[in-house]
C-alpha positions as CSV (number, residue, x, y, z in Angstrom):
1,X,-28.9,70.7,72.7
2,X,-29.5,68.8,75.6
3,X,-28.0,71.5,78.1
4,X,-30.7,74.1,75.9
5,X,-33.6,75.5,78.0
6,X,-36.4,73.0,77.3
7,X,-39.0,74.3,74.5
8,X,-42.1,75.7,75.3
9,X,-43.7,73.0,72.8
10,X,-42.7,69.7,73.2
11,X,-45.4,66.5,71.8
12,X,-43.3,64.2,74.3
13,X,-44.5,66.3,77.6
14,X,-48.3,67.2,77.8
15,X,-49.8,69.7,80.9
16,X,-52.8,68.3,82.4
17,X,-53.8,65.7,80.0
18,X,-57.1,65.4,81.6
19,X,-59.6,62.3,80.1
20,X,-62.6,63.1,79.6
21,X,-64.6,65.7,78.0
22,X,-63.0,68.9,78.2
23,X,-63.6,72.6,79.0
24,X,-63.0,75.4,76.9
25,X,-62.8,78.9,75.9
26,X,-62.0,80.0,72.4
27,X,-61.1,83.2,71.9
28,X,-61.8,85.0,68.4
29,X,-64.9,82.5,68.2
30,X,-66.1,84.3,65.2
31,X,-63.1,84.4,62.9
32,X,-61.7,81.6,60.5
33,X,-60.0,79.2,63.3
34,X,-63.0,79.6,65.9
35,X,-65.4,79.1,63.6
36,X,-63.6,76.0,62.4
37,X,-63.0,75.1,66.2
38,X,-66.7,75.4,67.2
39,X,-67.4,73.1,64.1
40,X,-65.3,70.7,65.5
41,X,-66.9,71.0,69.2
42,X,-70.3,70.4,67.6
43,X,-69.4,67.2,65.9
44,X,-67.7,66.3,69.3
45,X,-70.0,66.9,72.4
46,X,-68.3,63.9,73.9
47,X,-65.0,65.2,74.1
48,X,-65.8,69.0,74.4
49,X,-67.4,71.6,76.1
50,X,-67.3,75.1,75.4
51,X,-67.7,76.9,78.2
52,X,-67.1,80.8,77.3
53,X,-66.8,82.4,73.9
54,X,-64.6,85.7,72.6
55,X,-65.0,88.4,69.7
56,X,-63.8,91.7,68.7
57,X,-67.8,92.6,68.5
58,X,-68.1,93.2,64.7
59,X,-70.4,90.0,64.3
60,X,-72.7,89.9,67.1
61,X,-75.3,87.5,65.5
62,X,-73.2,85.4,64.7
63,X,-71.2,85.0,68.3
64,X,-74.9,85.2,69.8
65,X,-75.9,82.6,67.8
66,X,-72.6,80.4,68.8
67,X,-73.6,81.1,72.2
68,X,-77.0,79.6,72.1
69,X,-75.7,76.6,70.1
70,X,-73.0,75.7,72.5
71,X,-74.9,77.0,75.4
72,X,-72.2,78.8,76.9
73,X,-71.7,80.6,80.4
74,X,-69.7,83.8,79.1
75,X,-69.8,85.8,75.9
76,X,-66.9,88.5,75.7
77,X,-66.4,91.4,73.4
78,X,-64.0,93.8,72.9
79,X,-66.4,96.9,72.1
80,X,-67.9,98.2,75.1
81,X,-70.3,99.7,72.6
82,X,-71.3,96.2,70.6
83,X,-73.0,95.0,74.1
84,X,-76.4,96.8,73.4
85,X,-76.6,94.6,70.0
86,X,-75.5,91.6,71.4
87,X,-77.6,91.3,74.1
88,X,-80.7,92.2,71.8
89,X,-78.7,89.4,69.2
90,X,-78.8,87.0,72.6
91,X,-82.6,87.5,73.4
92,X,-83.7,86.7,69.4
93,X,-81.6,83.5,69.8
94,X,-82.5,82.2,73.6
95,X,-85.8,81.4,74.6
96,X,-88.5,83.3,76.3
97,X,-87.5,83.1,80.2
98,X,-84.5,81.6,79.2
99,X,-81.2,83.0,81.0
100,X,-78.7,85.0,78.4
101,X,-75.2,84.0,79.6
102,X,-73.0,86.7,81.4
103,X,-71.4,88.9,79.3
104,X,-67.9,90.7,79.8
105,X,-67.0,93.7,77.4
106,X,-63.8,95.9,76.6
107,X,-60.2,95.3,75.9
108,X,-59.6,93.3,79.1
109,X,-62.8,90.9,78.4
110,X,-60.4,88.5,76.6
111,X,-57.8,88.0,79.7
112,X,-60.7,87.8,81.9
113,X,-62.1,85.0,80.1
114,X,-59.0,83.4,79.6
115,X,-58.5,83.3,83.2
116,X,-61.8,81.6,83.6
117,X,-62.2,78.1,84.8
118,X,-61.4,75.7,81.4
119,X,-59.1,73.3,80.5
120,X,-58.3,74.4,77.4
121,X,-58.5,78.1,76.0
122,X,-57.8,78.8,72.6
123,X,-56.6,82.0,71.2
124,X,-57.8,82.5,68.0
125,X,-57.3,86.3,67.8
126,X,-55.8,88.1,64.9
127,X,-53.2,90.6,66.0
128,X,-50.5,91.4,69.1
129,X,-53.5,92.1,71.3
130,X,-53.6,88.6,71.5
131,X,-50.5,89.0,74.2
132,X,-52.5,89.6,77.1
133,X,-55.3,86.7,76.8
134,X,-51.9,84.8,76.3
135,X,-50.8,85.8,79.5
136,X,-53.7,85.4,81.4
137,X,-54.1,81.9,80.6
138,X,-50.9,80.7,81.0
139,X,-50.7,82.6,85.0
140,X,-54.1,80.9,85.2
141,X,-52.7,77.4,84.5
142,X,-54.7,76.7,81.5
143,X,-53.9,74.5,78.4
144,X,-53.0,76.8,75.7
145,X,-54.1,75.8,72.3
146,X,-52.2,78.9,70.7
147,X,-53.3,80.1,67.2
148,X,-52.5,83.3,67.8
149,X,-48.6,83.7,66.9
150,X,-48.2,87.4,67.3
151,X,-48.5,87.3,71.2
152,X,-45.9,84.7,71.1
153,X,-43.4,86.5,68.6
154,X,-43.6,89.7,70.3
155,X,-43.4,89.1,74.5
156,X,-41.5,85.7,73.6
157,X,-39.6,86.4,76.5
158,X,-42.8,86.7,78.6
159,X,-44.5,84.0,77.5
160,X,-41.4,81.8,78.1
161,X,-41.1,82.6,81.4
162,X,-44.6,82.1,82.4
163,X,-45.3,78.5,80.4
164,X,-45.1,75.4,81.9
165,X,-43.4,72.3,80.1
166,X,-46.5,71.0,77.6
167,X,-48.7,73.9,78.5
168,X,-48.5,75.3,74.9
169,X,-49.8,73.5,72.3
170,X,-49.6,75.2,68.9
171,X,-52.7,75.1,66.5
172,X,-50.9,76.8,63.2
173,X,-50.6,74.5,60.5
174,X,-46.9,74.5,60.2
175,X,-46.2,74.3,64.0
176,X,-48.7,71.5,65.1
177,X,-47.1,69.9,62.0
178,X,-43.7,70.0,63.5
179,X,-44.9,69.5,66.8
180,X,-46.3,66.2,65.7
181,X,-43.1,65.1,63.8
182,X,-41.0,65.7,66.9
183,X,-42.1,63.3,68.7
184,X,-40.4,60.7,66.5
185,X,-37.5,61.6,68.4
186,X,-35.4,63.2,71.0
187,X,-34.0,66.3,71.3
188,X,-30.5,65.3,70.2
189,X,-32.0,64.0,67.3
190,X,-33.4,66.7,65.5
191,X,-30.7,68.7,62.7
192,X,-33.1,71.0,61.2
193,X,-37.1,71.8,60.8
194,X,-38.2,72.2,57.7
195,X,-41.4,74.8,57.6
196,X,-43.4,75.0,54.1
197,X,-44.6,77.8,52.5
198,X,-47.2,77.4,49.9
199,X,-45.6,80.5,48.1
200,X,-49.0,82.3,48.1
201,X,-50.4,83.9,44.6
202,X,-47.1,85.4,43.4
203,X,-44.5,82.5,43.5
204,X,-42.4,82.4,40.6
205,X,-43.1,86.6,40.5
206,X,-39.6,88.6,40.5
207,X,-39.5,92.2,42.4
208,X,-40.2,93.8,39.2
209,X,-43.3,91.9,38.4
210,X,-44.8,92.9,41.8
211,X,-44.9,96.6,41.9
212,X,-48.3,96.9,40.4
213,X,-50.5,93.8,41.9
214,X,-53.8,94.5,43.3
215,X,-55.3,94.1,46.6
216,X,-57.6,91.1,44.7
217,X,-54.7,89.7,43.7
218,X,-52.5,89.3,46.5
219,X,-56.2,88.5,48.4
220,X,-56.7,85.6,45.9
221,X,-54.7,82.7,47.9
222,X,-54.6,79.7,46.2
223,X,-54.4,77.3,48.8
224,X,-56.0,78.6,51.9
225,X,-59.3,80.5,53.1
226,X,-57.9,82.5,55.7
227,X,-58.8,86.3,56.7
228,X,-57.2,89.3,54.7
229,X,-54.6,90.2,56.7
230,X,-53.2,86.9,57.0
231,X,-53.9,86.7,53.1
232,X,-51.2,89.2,52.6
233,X,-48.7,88.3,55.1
234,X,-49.0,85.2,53.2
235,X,-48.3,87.3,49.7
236,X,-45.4,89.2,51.2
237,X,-44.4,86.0,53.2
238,X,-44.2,87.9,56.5
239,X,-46.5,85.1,57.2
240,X,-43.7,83.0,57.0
241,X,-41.2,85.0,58.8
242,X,-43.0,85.2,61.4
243,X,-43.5,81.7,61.7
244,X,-39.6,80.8,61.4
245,X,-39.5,82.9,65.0
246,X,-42.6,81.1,66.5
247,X,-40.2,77.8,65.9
248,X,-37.5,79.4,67.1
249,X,-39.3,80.2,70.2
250,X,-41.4,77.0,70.8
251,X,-39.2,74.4,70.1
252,X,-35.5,76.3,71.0
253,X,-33.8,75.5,67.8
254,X,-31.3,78.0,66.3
255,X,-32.4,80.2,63.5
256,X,-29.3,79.0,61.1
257,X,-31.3,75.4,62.1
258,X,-34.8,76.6,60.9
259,X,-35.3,76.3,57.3
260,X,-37.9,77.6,54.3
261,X,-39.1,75.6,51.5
262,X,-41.7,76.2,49.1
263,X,-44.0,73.8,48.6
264,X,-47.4,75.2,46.5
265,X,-49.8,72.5,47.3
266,X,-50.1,72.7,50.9
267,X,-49.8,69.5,51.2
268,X,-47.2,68.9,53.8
269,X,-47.2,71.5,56.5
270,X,-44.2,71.3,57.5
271,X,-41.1,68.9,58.1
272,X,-38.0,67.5,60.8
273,X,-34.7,66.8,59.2
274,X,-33.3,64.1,62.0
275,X,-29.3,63.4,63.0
276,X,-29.3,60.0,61.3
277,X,-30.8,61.6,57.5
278,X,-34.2,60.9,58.0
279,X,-37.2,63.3,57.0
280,X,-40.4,63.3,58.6
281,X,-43.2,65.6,57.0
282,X,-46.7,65.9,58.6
283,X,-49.0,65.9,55.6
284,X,-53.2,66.5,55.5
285,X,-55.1,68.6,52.5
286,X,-54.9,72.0,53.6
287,X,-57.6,72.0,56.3
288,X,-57.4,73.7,59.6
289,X,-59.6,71.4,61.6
290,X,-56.7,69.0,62.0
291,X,-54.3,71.3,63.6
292,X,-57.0,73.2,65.5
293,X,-58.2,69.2,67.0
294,X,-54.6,68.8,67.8
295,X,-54.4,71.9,70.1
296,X,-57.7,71.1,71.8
297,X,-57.0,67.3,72.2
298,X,-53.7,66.4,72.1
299,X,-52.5,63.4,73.5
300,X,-56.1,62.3,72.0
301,X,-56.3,62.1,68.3
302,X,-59.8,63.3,67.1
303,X,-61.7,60.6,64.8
304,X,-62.5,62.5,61.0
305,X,-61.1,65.9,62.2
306,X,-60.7,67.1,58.9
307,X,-60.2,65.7,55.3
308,X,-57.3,62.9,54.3
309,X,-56.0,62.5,51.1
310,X,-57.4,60.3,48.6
311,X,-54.7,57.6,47.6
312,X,-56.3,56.6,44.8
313,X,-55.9,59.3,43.2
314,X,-52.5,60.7,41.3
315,X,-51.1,63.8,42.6
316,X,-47.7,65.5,42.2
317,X,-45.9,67.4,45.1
318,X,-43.6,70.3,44.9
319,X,-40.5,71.8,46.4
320,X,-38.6,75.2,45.3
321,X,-36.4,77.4,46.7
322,X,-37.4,80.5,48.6
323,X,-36.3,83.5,46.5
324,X,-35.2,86.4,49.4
325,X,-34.9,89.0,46.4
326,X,-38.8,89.4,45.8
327,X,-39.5,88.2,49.3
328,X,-37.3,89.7,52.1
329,X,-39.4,89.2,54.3
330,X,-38.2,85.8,55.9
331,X,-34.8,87.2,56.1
332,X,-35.9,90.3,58.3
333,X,-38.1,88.2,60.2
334,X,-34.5,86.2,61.7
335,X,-33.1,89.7,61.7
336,X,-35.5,91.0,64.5
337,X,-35.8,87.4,65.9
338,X,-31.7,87.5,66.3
339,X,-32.0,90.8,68.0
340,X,-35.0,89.9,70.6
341,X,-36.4,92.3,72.8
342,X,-38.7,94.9,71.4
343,X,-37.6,94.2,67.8
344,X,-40.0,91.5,66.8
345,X,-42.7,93.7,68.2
346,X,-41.8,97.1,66.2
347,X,-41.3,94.2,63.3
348,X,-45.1,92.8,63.5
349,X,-46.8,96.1,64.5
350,X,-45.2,98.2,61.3
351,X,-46.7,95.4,58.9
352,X,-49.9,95.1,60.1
353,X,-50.3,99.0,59.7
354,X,-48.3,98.8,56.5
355,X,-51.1,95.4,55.3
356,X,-53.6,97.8,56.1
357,X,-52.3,101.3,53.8
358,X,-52.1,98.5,51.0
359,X,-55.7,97.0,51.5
360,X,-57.0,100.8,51.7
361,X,-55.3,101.8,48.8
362,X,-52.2,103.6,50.4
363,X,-49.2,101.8,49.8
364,X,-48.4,99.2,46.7
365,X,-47.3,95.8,47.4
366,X,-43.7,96.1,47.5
367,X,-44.2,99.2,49.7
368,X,-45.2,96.7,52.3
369,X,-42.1,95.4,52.9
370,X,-40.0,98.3,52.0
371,X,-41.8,100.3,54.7
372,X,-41.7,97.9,57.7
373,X,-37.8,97.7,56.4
374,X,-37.2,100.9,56.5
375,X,-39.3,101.1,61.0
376,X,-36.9,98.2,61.9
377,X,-34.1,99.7,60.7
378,X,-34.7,102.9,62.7
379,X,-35.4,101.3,65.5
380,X,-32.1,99.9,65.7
381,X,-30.5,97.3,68.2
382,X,-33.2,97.1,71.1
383,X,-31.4,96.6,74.6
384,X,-30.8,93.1,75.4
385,X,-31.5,91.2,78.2
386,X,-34.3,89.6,79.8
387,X,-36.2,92.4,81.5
388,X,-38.5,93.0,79.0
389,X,-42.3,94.6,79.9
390,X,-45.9,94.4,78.5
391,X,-44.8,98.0,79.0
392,X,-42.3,97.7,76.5
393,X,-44.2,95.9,74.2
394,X,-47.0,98.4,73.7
395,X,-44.7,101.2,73.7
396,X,-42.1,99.8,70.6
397,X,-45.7,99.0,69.2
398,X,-47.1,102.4,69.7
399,X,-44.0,103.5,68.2
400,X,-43.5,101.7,65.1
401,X,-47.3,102.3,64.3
402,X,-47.1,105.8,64.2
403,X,-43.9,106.0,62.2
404,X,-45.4,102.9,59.7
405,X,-48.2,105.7,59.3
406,X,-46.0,108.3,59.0
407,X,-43.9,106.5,56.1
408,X,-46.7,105.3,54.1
409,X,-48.4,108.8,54.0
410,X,-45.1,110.1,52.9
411,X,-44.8,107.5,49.9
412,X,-48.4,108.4,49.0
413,X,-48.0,111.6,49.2
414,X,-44.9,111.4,46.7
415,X,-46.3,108.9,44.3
416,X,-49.6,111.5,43.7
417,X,-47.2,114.7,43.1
């Protein structure tokens, strides 16, 4: 291990621990973890500063509003077309006379303002467009609280060669778990990490019992409030899968060395198996302020970031088996993590058009999986090496879209004849 390439993650090495309060940008301000993050800021002026704010543009009151509470120098939004609306959402909130902070729209808003002078930018975007904010902070020098594990799972290559040691600091649950727990020891010390999966609403549910769940089933998490399409990758597990290859990547341990427990309370987020037999587990209620306060201040622990358990109270904790018969989804994810390259990418990009046929009424649960097994599998062994493009990205994206599309109309269409 010790002759490995260092991982992009690492709690013992921190880039530009600066003291003080800090700048930052979040990106996705107006979904679950920038919502959560801009909670955090507000009960923190001391420590934080947010100094531009990001959105897809379907919630311009609510990112206007954001704007005026944090008093912000840039708004950004996806939608060239939501700017109208949020500059009339801006003037309602701000003051007669008042200045509305610049505003940046279309789909390279987000890398612009990633770029931007910060500390810290946090990429809270759902989704592989999350890449190129990735990108652009990381070339900029930035601290890179990363929520967003798409960009990293599919340019991993990219991303690796652009990150500085400590530049990344991951904010999922399971990772800033880990990366906390690895700092009890070296390298050379760890065997094995342990990531938890809370099983989501169908644990204990064969194949057979999950052909005809609904969407407000597999919606109906019973752990976590997250967004939908996270919701189901957490049904289907994919979730999960693609978690085991943001490990792989960030912390550069085999995938034979990266294991999946279930664990239905939440509870602990995620675990280190050490050389000499020891476990450690991070552990909090399931509560996203305290991974989101470790991405913005790590080395710095923020006071009452979130909840803590209640010791005074009895509770029981759980541990099963992952069963890769009703959830193959872990077991493709190593597949296209194995393979590299493009793979990951066609991987990700089928499911999220494969999520969305099931949430519009297109596919049926299992047809989720199925499908994106059926995309990877055409799409074969992707060339190796370590040449690979945004270019590439986007077009094995493109790619695997169309042909998800393509697949799921065609099991529609001969499930109605």
């Amino acid at each position: 291990m010790s002759d490995s390439p260092a991982p992009l993650a690492d709690p013992h090495l921190v880039f530009d621990a600066a003291e003080g309060r800090r700048d930052l940008v979040i990106l996705g301000s107006t979904g679950s973890v920038g919502t959560q993050a801009i909670d955090l800021v507000l009960r923190n002026p001391d420590r934080f500063r947010v100094t531009g704010l990001c959105a897809a543009g379907g919630r311009v009151a609510l990112l206007a509003e954001q704007a005026r509470q944090l008093r912000v120098r840039t708004v950004a939004v996806a939608a060239p077309d939501a700017v109208p609306a949020l500059r009339e959402a801006l003037r309602a909130q701000y003051g007669t006379g008042e200045p509305l902070p610049e505003i940046l729209a279309g789909p390279e808003a987000a890398s612009q303002l990633a770029a931007a002078d910060c500390h810290t930018v946090l990429n809270g975007i759902t989704g592989s467009i999350g890449l190129a904010p990735t990108l652009a902070a990381l070339e900029a020098g930035r601290t890179l609280a990363l929520a967003n594990k798409e960009s990293l799972i599919v340019g991993g290559p990219l991303v690796k060669a652009l990150a500085k040691p400590g530049q990344i600091i991951p904010v999922d649950s399971e990772h800033a778990a880990l990366f906390q727990a690895l700092g009890a020891g070296t390298r050379a010390d760890v065997r094995k990490l342990v990531v938890t999966a809370s099983g989501g609403p169908f644990r204990g549910r064969t194949r057979s019992e999950l052909v005809n769940v609904t969407r407000e089933e597999a919606l109906a998490h019973p752990t976590w409030a997250m967004g939908p399409v996270i919701t189901i990758n957490s049904a289907t597990l994919v979730n999960k899968g693609l978690e085991v290859i943001e490990a792989h990547l960030l912390y550069d341990i085999p995938f034979d060395r990266i294991e999946v427990v279930v664990h239905p309370q939440s509870y602990v987020h995620s675990m280190v198996e050490f050389t000499d037999g020891s476990t450690l587990a991070q552990a909090t209620p399931p509560d996203m302020r305290g991974p989101i306060a470790i991405g913005l201040g790590w080395p710095q622990r923020i006071p009452d970031a979130a909840p803590a358990f209640d010791w005074s109270k009895a509770s029981s904790w759980e541990f099963f088996p992952l069963d890769n018969e009703a959830f193959p989804s872990v077991g493709l994810a190593r597949h296209v993590g194995t393979l590299g390259a493009t793979a990951p990418a066609v991987f990700n990009a089928a499911n999220e058009e494969c999520v969305d046929a099931f949430l519009t009424g297109q596919l049926p649960f299992n047809g989720i999986m199925d499908t994106v097994t059926a995309v990877v599998a055409e799409h074969g062994t992707p060339a190796t090496g370590t040449s690979l493009t945004v270019a590439d990205v986007l077009e094995a994206e493109t790619w695997a879209r169309a042909r998800a599309r393509e697949l799921s109309a065609k099991a529609t269409a001969e499930a109605r004849a």
